[in-house]
MARMAR-920776 format. One record per residue (C-alpha): residue in one letter; residue number from 1; y, x, z. Coordinates in nm, 4 decimals. Layout:
resn A resi NUM v Y u X w Z
...
END
This chain:
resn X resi 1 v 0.0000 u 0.0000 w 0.0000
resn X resi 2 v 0.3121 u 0.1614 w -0.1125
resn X resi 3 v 0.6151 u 0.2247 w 0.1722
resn X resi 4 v 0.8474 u -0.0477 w 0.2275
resn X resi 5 v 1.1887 u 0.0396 w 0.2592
resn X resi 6 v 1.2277 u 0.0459 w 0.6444
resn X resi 7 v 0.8939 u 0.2857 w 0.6523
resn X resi 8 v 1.1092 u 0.4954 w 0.3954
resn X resi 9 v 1.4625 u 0.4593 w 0.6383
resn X resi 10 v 1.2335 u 0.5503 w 0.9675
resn X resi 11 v 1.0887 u 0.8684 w 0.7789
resn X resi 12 v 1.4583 u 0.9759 w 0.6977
resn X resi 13 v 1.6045 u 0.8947 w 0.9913
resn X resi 14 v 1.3504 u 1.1298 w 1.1212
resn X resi 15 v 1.4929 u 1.4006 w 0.9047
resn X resi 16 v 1.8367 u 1.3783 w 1.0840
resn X resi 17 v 1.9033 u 1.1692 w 1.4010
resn X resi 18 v 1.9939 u 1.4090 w 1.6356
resn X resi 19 v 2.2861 u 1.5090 w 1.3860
resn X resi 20 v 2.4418 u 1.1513 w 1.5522
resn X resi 21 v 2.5677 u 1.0654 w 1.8008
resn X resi 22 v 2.3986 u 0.9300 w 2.1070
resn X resi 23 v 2.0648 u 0.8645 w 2.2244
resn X resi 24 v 1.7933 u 0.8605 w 1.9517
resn X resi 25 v 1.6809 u 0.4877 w 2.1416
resn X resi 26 v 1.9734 u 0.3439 w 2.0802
resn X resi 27 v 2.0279 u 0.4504 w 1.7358
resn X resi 28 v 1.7072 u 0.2966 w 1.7070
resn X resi 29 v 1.7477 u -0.0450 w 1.8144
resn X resi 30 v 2.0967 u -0.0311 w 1.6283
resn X resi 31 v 1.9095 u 0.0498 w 1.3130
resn X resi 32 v 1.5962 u -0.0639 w 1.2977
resn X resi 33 v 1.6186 u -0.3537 w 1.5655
resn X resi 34 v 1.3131 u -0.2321 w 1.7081
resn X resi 35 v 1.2173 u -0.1294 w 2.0602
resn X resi 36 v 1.1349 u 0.2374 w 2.1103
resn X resi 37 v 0.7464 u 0.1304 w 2.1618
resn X resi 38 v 0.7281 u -0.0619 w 1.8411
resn X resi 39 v 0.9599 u 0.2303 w 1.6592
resn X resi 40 v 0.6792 u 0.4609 w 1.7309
resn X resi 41 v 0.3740 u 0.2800 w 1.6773
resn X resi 42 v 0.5177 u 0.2157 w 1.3299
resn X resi 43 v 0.5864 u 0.6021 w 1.3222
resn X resi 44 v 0.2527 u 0.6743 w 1.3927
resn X resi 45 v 0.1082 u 0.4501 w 1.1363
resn X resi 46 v 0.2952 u 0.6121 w 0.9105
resn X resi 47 v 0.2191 u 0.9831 w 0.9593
resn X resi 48 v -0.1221 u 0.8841 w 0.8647
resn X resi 49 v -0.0217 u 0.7352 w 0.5092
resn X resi 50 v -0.0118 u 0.9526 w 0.2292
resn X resi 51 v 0.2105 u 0.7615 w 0.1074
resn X resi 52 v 0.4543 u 0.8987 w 0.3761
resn X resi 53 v 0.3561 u 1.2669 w 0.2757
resn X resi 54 v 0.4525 u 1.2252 w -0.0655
resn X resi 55 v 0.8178 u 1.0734 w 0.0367
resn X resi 56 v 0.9023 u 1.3034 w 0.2796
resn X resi 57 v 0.6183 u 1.6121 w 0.3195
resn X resi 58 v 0.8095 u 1.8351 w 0.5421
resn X resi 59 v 0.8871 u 1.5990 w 0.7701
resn X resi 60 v 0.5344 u 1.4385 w 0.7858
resn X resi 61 v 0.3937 u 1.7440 w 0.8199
resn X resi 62 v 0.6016 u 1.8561 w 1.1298
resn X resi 63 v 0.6107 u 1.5086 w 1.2848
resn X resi 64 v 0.2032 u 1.5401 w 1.2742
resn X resi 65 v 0.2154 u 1.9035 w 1.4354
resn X resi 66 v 0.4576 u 1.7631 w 1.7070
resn X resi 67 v 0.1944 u 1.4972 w 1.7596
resn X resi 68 v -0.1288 u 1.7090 w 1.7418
resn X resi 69 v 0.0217 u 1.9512 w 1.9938
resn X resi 70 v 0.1150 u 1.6850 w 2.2395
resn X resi 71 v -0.2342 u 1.5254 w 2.1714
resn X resi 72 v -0.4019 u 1.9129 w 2.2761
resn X resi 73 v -0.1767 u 1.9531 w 2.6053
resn X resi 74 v -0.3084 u 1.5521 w 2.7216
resn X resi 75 v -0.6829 u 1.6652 w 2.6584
resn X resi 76 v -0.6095 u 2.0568 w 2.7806
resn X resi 77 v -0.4184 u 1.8995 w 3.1277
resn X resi 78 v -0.6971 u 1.7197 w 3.2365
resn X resi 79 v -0.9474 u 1.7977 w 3.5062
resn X resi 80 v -1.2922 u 1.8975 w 3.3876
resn X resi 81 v -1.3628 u 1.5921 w 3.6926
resn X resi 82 v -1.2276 u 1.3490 w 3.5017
resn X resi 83 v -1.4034 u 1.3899 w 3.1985
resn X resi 84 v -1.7413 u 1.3799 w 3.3676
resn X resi 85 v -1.6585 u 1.0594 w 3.5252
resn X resi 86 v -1.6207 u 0.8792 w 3.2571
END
């Protein structure tokens, strides 16, 4: 399914909102009337469409680095206890 246009604004405003100013949530909700959890689900959705790669690759690719890494401190930070528990 190709990118609608707001998929195409959120990967762009990606590219440059901390050049504005203010807080990146509001900027959000001014733009995109979306709530910072919805914002990001979309976001996340989108990182996985190639669709997204081909729009915008460098920012796709660094958006999916930031993610991986956060991903690999969660799983790192845990106790070894806590994954035998479960």
């Amino acid at each position: 399914m190709p990118l609608t246009e707001r998929d195409k604004a959120i990967l762009d405003f990606e590219r440059s909102w901390w050049a504005e100013a203010g807080s990146k949530e509001t900027a959000i909700r001014e733009q995109f009337e979306l709530s910072g959890t919805r914002y990001y689900e979309i976001l996340g959705e989108l990182l996985d469409d190639a669709e997204a790669m081909e729009h915008d690759p460098l920012v796709t690719r660094r958006l999916r680095r930031q993610r991986d890494r956060r991903r690999r401190e969660r799983f790192e930070a845990r106790p070894a206890t806590e994954w035998r528990s479960q």
